[in-house]
TIZA-306665 format. One line per 2 residues: number of its first residue (from 1); their letters; for each residue x, y, z of C-alpha. Coordinates in nm, 4 decimals. Example, Ala and Ser with C-alpha at 12.3 -4.5 7.8 and 13.67 -1.06 7.14 Angstrom:
% residues 2
1> as> 1.2300:-0.4500:0.7800 | 1.3670:-0.1060:0.7140
This chain:
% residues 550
1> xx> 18.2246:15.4055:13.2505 | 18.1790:15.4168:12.9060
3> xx> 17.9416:15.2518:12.7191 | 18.0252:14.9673:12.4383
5> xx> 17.8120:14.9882:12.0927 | 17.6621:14.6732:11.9787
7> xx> 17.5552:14.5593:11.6604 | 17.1691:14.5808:11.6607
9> xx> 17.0917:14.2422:11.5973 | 17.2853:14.1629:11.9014
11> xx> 16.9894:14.1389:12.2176 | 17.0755:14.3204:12.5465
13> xx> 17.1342:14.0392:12.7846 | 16.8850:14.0007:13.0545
15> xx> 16.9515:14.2166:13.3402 | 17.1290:13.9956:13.6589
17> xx> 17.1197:14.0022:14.0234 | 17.3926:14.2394:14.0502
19> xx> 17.1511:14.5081:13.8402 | 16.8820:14.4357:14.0638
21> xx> 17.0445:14.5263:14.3393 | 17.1560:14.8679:14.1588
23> xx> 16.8043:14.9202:14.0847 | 16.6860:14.8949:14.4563
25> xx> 16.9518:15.1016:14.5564 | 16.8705:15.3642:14.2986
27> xx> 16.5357:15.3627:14.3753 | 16.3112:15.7156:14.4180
29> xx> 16.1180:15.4983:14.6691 | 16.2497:15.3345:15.0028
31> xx> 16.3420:14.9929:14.9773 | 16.3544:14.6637:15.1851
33> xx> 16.6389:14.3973:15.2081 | 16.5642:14.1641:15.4707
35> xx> 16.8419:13.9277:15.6366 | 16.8661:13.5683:15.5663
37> xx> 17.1513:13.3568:15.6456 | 17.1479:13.0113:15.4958
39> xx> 16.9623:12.8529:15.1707 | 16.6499:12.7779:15.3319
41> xx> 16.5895:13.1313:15.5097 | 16.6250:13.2694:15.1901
43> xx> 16.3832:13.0891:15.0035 | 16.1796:13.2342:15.3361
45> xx> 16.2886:13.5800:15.2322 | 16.2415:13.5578:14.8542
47> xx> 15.8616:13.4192:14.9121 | 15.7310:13.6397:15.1929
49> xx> 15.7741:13.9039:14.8851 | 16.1326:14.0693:14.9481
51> xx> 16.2920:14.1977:14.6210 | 16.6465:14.1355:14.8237
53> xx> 16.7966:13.9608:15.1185 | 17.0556:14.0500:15.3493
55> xx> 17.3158:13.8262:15.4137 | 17.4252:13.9055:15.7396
57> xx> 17.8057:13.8290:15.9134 | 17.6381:13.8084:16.2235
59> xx> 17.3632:13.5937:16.1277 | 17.6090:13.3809:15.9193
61> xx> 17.8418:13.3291:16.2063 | 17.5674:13.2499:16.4351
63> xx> 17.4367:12.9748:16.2312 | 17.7823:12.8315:16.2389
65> xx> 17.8104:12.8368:16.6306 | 18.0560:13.1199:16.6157
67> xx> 18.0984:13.4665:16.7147 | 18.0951:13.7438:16.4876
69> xx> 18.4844:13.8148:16.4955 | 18.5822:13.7244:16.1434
71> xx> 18.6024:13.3179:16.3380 | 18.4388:13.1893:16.0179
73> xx> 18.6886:13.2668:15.7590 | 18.5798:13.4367:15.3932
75> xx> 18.5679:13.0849:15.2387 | 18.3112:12.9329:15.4818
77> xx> 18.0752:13.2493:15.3992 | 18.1251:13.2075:15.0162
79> xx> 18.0274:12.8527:15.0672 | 17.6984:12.9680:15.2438
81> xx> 17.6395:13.2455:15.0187 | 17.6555:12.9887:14.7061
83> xx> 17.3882:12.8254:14.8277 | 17.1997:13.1264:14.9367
85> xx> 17.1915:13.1810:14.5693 | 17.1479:12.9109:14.3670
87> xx> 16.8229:12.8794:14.5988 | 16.7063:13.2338:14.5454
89> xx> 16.6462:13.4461:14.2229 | 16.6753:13.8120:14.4089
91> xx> 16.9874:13.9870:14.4602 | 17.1722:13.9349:14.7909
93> xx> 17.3824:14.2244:14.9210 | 17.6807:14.0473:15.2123
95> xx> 17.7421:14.1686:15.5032 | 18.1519:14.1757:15.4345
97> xx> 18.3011:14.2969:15.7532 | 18.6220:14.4878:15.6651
99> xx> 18.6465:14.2724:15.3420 | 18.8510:13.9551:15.5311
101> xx> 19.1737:14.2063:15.5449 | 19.3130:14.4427:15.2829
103> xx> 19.2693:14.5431:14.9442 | 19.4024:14.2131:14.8225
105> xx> 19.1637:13.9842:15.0334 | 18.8731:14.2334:14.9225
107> xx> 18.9354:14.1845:14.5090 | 18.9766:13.8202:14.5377
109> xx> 18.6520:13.8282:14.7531 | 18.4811:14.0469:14.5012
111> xx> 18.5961:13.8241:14.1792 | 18.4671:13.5220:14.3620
113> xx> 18.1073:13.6584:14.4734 | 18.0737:13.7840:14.1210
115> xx> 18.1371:13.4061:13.9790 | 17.8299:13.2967:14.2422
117> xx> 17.5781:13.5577:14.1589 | 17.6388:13.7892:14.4579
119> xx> 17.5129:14.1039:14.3825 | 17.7402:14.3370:14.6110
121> xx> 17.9132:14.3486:14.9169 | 17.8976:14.6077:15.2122
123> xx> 18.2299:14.6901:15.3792 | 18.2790:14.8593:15.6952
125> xx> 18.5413:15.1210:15.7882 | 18.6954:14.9282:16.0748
127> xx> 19.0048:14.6859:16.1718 | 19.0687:14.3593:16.0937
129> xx> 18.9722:14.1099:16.2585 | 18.6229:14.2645:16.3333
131> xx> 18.4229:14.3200:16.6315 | 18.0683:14.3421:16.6335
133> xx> 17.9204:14.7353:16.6295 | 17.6950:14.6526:16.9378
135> xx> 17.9735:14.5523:17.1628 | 18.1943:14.7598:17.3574
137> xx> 18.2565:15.1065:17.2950 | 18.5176:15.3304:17.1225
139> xx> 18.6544:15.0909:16.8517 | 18.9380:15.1884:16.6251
141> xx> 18.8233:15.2913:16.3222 | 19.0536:15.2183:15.9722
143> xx> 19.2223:15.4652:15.7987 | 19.0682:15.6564:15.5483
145> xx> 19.3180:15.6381:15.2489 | 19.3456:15.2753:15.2951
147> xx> 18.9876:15.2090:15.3352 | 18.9719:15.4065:14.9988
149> xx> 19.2061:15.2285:14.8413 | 19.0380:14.8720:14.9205
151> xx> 18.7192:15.0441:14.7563 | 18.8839:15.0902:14.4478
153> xx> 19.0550:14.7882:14.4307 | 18.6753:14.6105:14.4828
155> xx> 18.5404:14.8162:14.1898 | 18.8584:14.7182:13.9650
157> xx> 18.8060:14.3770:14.0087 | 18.4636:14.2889:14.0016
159> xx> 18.3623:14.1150:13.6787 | 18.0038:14.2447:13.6388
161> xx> 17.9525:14.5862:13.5815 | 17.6466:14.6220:13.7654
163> xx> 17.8432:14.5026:14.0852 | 17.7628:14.6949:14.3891
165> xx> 18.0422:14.8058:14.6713 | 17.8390:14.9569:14.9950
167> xx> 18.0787:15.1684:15.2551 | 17.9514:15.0983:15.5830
169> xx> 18.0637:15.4133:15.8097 | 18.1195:15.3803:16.2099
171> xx> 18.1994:15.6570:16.2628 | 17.8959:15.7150:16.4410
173> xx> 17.9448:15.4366:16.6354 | 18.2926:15.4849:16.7493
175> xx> 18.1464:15.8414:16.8969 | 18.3773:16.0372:16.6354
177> xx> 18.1157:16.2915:16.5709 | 17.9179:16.3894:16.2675
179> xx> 18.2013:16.5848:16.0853 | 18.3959:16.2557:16.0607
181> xx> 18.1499:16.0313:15.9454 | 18.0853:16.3044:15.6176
183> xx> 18.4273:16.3409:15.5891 | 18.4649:15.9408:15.5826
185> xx> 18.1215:15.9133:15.3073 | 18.2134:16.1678:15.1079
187> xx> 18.5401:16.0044:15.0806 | 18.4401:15.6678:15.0288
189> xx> 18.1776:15.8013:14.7373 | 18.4731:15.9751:14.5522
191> xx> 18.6538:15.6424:14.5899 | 18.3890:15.4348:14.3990
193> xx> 18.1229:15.3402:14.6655 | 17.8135:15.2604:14.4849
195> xx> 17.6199:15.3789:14.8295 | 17.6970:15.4692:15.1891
197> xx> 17.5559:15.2680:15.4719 | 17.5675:15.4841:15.7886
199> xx> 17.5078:15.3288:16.1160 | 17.4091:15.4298:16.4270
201> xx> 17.3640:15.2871:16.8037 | 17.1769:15.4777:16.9425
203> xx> 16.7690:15.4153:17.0454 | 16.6396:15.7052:16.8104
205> xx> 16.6771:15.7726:16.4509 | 16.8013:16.1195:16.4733
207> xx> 17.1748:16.0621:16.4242 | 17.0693:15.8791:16.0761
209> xx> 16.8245:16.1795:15.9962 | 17.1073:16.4508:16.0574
211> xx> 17.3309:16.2386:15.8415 | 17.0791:16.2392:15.5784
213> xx> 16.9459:16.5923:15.5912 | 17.3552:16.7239:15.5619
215> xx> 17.4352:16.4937:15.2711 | 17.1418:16.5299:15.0918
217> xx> 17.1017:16.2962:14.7482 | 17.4831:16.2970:14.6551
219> xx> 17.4543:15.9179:14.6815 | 17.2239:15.6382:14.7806
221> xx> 17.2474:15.6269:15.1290 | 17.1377:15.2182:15.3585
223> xx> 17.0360:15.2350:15.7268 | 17.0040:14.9662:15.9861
225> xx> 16.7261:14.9814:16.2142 | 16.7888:14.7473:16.4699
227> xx> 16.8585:14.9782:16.7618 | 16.5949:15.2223:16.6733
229> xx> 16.3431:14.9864:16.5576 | 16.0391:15.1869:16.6600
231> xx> 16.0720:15.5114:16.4551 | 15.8095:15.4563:16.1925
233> xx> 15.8877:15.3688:15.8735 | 15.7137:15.6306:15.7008
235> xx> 15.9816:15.9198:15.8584 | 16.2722:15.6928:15.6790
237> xx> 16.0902:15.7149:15.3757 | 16.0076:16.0773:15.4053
239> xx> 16.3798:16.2165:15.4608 | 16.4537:16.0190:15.1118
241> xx> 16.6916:15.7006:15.2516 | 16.7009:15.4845:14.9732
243> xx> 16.7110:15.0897:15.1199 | 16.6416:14.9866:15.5165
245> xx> 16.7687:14.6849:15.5956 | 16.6090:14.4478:15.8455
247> xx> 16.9232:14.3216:15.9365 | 16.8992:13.9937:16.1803
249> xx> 16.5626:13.9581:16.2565 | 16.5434:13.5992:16.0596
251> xx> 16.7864:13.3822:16.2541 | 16.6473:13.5303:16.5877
253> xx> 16.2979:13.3976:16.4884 | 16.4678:13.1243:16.4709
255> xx> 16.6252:13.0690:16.7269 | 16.3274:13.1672:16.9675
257> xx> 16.1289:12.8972:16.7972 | 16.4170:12.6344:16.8027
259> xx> 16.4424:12.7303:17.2095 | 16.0724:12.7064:17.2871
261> xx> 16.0545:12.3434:17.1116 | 16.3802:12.1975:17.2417
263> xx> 16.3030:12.2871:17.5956 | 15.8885:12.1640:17.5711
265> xx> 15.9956:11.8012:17.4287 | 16.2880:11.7937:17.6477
267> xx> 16.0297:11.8574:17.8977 | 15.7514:11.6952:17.8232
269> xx> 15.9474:11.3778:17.6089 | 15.7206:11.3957:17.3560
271> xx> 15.6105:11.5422:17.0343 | 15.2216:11.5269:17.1042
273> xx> 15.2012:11.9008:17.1903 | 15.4358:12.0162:16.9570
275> xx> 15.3397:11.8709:16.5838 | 15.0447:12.1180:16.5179
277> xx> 15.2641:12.4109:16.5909 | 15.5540:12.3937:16.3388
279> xx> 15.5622:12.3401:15.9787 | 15.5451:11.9844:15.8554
281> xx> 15.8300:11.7929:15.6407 | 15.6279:11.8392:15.3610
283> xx> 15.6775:12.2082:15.3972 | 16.0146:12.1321:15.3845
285> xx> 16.0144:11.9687:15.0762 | 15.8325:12.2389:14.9283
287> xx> 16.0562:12.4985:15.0145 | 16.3080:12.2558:14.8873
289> xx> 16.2605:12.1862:14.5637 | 16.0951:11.8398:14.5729
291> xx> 15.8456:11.8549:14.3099 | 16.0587:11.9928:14.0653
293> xx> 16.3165:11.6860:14.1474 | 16.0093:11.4847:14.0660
295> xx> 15.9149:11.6031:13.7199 | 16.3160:11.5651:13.6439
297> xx> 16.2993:11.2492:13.7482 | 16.0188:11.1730:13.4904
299> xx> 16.1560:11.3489:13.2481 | 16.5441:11.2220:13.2971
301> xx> 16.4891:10.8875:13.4260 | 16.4223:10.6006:13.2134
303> xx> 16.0965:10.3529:13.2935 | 16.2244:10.0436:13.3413
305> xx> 15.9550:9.7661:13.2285 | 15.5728:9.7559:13.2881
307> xx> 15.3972:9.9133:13.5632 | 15.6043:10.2081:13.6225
309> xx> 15.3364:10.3133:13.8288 | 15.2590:10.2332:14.1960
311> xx> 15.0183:10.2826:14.4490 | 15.0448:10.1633:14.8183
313> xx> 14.7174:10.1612:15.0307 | 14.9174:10.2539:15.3637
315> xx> 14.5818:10.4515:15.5763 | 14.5518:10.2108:15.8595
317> xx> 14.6688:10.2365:16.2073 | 14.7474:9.8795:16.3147
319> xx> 14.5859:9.8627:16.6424 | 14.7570:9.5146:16.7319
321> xx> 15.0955:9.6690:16.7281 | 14.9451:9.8500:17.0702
323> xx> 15.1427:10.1561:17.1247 | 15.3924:10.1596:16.9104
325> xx> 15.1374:10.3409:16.6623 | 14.9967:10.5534:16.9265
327> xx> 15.2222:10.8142:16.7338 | 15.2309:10.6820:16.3709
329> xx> 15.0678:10.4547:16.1224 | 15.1728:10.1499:16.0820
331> xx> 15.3505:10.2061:15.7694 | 15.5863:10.4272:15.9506
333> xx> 15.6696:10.1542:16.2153 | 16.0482:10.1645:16.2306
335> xx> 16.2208:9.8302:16.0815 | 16.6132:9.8222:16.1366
337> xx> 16.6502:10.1746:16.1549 | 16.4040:10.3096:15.8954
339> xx> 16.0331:10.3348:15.8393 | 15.8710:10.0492:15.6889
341> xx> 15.7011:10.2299:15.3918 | 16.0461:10.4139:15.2871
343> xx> 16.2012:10.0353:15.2793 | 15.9023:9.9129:15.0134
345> xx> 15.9745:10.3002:14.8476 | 16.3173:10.1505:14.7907
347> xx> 16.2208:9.8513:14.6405 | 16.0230:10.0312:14.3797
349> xx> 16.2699:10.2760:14.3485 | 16.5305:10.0221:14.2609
351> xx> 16.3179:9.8504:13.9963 | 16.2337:10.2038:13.8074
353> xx> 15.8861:10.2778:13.9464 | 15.9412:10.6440:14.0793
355> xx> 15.5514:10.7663:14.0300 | 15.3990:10.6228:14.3660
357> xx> 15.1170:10.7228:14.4992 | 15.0468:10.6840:14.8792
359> xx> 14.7239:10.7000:15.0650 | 14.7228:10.8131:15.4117
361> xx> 14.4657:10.7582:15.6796 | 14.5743:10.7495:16.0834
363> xx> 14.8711:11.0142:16.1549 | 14.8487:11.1259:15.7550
365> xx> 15.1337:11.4062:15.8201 | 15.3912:11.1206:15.9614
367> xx> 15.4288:10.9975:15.5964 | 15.6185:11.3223:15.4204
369> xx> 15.8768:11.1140:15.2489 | 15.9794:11.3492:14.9276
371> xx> 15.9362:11.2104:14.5497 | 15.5950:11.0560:14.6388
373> xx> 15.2412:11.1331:14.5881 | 14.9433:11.1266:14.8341
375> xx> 14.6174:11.1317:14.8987 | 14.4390:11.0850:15.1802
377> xx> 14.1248:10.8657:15.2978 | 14.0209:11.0775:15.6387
379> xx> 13.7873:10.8463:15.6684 | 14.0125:10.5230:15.7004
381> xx> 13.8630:10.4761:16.0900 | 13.5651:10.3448:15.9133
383> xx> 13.5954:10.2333:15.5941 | 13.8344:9.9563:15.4488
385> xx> 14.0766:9.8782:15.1504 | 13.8715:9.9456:14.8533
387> xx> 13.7755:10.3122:14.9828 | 14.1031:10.3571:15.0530
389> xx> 14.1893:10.2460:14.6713 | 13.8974:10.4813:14.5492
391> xx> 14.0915:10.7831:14.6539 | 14.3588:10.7329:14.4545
393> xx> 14.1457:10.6882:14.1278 | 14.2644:10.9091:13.9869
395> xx> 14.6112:10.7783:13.9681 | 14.4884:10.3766:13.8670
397> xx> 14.4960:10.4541:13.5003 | 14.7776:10.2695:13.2808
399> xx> 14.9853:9.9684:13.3982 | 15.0316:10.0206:13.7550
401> xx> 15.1728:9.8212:14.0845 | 14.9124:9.7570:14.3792
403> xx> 15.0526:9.7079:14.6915 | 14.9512:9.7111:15.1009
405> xx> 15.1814:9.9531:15.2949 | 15.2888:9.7041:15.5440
407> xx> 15.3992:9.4548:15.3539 | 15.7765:9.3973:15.2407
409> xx> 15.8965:9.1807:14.9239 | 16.1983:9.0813:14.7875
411> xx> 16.3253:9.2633:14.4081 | 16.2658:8.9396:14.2724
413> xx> 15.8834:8.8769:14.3977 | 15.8450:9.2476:14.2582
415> xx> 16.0287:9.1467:13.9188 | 15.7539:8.8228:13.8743
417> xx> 15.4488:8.9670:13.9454 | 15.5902:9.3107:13.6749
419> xx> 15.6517:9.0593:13.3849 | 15.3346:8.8235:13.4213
421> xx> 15.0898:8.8176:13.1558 | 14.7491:8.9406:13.2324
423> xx> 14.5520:9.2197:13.2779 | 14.4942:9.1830:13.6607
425> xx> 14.7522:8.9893:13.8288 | 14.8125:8.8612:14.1548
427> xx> 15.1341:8.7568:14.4024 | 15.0204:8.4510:14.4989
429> xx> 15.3092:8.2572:14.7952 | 15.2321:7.8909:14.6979
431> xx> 15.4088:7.7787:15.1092 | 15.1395:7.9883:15.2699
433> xx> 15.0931:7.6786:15.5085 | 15.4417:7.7308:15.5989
435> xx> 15.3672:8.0999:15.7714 | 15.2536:8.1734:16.0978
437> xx> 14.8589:8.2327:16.1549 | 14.7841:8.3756:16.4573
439> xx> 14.5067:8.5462:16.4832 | 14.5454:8.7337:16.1715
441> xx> 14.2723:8.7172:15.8664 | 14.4252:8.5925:15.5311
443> xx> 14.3765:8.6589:15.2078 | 14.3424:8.2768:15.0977
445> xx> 14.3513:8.1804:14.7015 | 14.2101:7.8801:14.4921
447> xx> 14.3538:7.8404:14.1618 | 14.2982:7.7075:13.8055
449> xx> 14.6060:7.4449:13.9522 | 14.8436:7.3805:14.1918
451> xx> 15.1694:7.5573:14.1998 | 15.4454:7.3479:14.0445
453> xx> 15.7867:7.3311:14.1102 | 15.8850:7.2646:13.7331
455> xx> 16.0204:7.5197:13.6043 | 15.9080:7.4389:13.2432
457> xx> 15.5699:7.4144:13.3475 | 15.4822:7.7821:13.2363
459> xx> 15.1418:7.7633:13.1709 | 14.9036:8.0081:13.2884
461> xx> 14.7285:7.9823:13.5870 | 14.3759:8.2091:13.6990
463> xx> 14.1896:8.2588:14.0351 | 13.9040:8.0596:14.0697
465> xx> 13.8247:8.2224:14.4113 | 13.9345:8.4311:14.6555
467> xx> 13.8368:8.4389:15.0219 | 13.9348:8.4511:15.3805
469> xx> 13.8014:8.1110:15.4877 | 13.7882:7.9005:15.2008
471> xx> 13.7981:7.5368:15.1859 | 14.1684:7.3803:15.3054
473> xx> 14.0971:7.1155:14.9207 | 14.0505:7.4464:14.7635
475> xx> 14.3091:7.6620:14.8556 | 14.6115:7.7016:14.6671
477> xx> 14.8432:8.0139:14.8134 | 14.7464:8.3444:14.9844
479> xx> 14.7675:8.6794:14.8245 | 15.0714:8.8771:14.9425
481> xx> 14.9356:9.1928:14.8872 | 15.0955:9.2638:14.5678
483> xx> 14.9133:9.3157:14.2347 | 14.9878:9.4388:13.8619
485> xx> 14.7302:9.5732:13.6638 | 14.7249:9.6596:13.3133
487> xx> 14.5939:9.9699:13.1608 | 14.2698:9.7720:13.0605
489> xx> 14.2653:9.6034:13.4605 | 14.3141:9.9694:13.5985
491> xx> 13.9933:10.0370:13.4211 | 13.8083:9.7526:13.5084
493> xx> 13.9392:9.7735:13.9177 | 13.8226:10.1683:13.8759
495> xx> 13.4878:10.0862:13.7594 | 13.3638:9.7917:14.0275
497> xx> 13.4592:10.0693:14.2700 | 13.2617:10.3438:14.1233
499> xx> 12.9824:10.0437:14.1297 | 13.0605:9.9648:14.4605
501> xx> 13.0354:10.3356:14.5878 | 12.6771:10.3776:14.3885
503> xx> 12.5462:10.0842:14.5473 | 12.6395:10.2308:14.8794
505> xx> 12.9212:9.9569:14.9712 | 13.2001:10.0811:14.9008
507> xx> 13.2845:10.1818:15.2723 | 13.3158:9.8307:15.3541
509> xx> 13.4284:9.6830:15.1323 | 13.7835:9.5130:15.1091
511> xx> 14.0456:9.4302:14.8168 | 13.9035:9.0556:14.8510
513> xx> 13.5716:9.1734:14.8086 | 13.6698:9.3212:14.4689
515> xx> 13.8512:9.0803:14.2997 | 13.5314:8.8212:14.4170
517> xx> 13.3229:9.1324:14.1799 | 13.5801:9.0879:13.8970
519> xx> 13.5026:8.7612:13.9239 | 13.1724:8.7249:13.9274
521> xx> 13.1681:8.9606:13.6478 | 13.3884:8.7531:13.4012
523> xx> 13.6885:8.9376:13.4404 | 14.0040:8.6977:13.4335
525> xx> 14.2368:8.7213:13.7312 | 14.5925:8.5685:13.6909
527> xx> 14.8330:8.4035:13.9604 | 15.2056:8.4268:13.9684
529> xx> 15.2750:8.1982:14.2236 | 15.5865:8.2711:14.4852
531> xx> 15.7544:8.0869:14.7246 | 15.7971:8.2944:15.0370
533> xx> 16.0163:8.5648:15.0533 | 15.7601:8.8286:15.1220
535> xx> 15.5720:8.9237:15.4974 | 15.3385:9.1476:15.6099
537> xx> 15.4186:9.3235:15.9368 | 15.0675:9.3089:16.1720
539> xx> 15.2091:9.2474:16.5281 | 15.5048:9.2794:16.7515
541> xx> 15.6035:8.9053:16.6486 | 15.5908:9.0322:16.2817
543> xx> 15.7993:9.3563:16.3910 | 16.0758:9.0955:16.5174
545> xx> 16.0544:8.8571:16.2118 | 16.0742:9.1594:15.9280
547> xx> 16.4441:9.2240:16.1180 | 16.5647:8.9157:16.0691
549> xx> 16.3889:8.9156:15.7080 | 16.6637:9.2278:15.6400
């Protein structure tokens, strides 16, 4: 090919996948591709260290539910392979059968993978549809001029120059002797092949080592261990092969771990002896991309209002909800069909808070949802609220929302409390006679005044104090749970608990308790009042109620 002169202000463009994969192949030293076959086993691949990833027919097909006979059609691998890319930034060499037919399948194939960052394909020398190498014996092998002629028709049409075309030779593997398969390489090299791949069945590496040693370094030449996995690596790398490719070893992981759990909680019908042995949603996020979805989101989405900041103190088990949160906290208590903290996620989410900061206590790992923080009080089985708050210090700084994890609001509760003046304000329900109070401690409220139902009457109202038994003249509404601070009441809140922990009761101490040291302090504590439309979810009675309140 000849080479194009450019200006010499015009920069070299950055070298792609499709180079990389030249490079490797190249390469004085052996190389490693190892096989992945969806988006997620390649991010695997690409952070265990590979520099590329095989994507394998057979492990393709398999993770489809289908055999590896060409039954997924060229256009259902292209649409895993897409993904397989735009998840990975290492070249990925396909596994393309005979090339899904003749030459004309093969340069359509080859114009597509070069529009989704493949870097090259490997073709084998065989019949359309394909069988699998491994099965049967004696399989027809293609004709050489034609299998020639779909090489060049490949190289003609790929649209990046650095585009690699591997000829896969079964010869071996048919049992047509040596001759043939140097006959077929040598062939498929003068026809454009970038490298040879030459394959083998058999339990020792001495078929691949003759092929070597006769054709010397006329081309790059790709093995395929699988059969004779145990001949050391170093005697590959010694006789000069230039890329060994782990070729399935990925998806059969896989599925022995996929096996070994579905038969153990099918056996056992439940998860308690599984959990600690396989990775934990979070991982999954990771390896998906949530944290960079997060800082778009802060960067794309707009903040809608005041307090586009939340934090939910969500640590506690819920011991009267008896077994239900043998396995969970009670945050993660399932209410119509999903968990109780991801409904209350959505109803921040809808008013434009998005940076929300959990803290986890009992069963931390259960809450994984993605797009939230957390931090975690592993101390929650004795300590209370305001220790719980303390570990999240370091996210109550600006206007922020304050809210109990098991707890559910309407929009509109949310909306009041946001646009109240004040520095610390609380969600007051002004009909907390009208609730249920079985044995359940509440968070009572005396006010400046009495709530009043006219709706000009807008002036302010202020806690005058804040208790769980205080007297039935004094009370005025109970707390829902719900609280807006400013960026000056952040600071205030974060210092009473730094006083609280240096006098040594912070442990014990409860969001009541520090609101009563605001108080005493000076600090001014508003009161939105509501009128219903909130609960908190404590028993199985409250389970059944927060149903019907969806």
């Amino acid at each position: 090919m000849t080479a194009r002169t450019q200006p010499a202000s015009t920069p070299e463009p950055a070298p792609g996948k499709a180079a990389g994969l030249r490079a490797l192949l190249e390469s004085p030293h052996l190389e490693f591709l190892m096989e992945a076959h969806d988006g997620i086993s390649a991010k695997i691949v690409e952070r265990a260290g590979f520099k590329g990833i095989w994507a394998s027919g057979l492990s393709m097909s398999a993770a489809l539910g289908v055999r590896d006979n060409n039954e997924a059609s060229w256009t259902q691998v292209l649409e895993v392979l897409e993904f397989m890319a735009d998840a990975t930034t290492i070249p990925i060499l396909v596994d393309g059968d005979t090339g899904w037919g003749n030459f004309n399948n093969l340069r359509r194939a080859v114009q597509k993978l070069c529009q989704r960052g493949i870097a090259g394909i490997c073709i084998e020398d065989k019949l359309f549809p394909k069988t699998n190498s491994f099965i049967g014996d004696g399989q027809p092998l293609a004709d050489i001029d034609e299998f020639c002629g779909k090489i060049k028709a490949g190289k003609d049409s790929q649209t990046d120059p650095d585009f690699q075309i591997v000829a896969r030779v079964e010869a071996l593997i048919a049992g047509w002797g040596m001759d043939e398969a140097l006959k077929r390489a040598e062939a498929y090299h003068a026809a454009g092949a970038d490298a040879i791949l030459i394959h083998s069945r058999q339990s020792t590496a001495d078929e691949v080592l003759a092929f070597k040693a006769l054709w010397g370094n006329r081309a790059p030449v790709v093995i395929v261990p699988t059969m004779y996995y145990a001949t050391p690596t170093r005697v590959f790398r010694d006789a000069g092969f230039s890329v060994s490719i782990w070729a399935n070893q990925t998806l059969r992981a896989a599925i022995t771990g996929m096996q070994e759990i579905c038969h153990q909680i099918q056996r056992d019908e439940s998860l308690a002896d599984v959990e600690d042995r396989i990775v934990t949603v979070r991982d999954i996020f990771a390896l998906s991309g949530d944290k960079e979805l997060a800082e778009a989101e802060a960067r794309y989405l707009p903040a809608v209002g005041k307090g586009s900041r939340a934090i939910v103190l969500a640590a506690s088990r819920g011991a009267k909800l008896g077994n239900l949160t043998a396995d969970r906290p009670k945050c993660m208590i399932d209410v119509r069909g999903r968990p109780l903290l991801q409904r209350q996620i959505d109803t921040f989410h809808a008013a434009g808070i998005r940076d929300i900061t959990v803290v986890r206590g009992y069963r931390k790992e259960m809450i994984n949802f993605p797009a939230i923080h957390t931090v975690d009080n592993d101390l929650y089985a004795t300590t209370s609220e305001a220790a719980s708050l303390a570990c999240a210090r370091e996210a109550l700084t600006g206007e922020c929302i304050l809210a109990f994890g098991d707890t559910l609001f309407r929009h509109h509760v949310l909306d009041q409390v946001r646009e109240a003046e004040g520095d610390i304000v609380l969600g007051v329900d002004a009909l907390w006679r009208d609730r249920q109070t079985a044995d359940r401690t509440r968070d009572l409220v005396g006010c400046s005044r009495p709530f009043s139902a006219d709706y000009l009457d807008d002036d302010p109202v202020m806690v005058r104090e804040i208790g769980h038994d205080l007297a039935d003249g004094g009370t005025h509404g109970e707390w829902i749970g719900l609280a807006k601070l400013s960026a000056r009441g952040a600071e205030r809140l974060a210092r009473v608990l730094a006083d609280l922990q240096a006098e040594g009761r912070l442990a014990s101490a409860n969001m009541v308790d520090v609101f009563t040291r605001l108080l005493a302090e000076g600090e001014t504590v508003s009161v939105v009042y509501v009128t219903g439309h909130w609960m908190d979810v404590d028993d199985a009675f409250d389970l059944v109620k927060a149903g019907e309140f969806l």
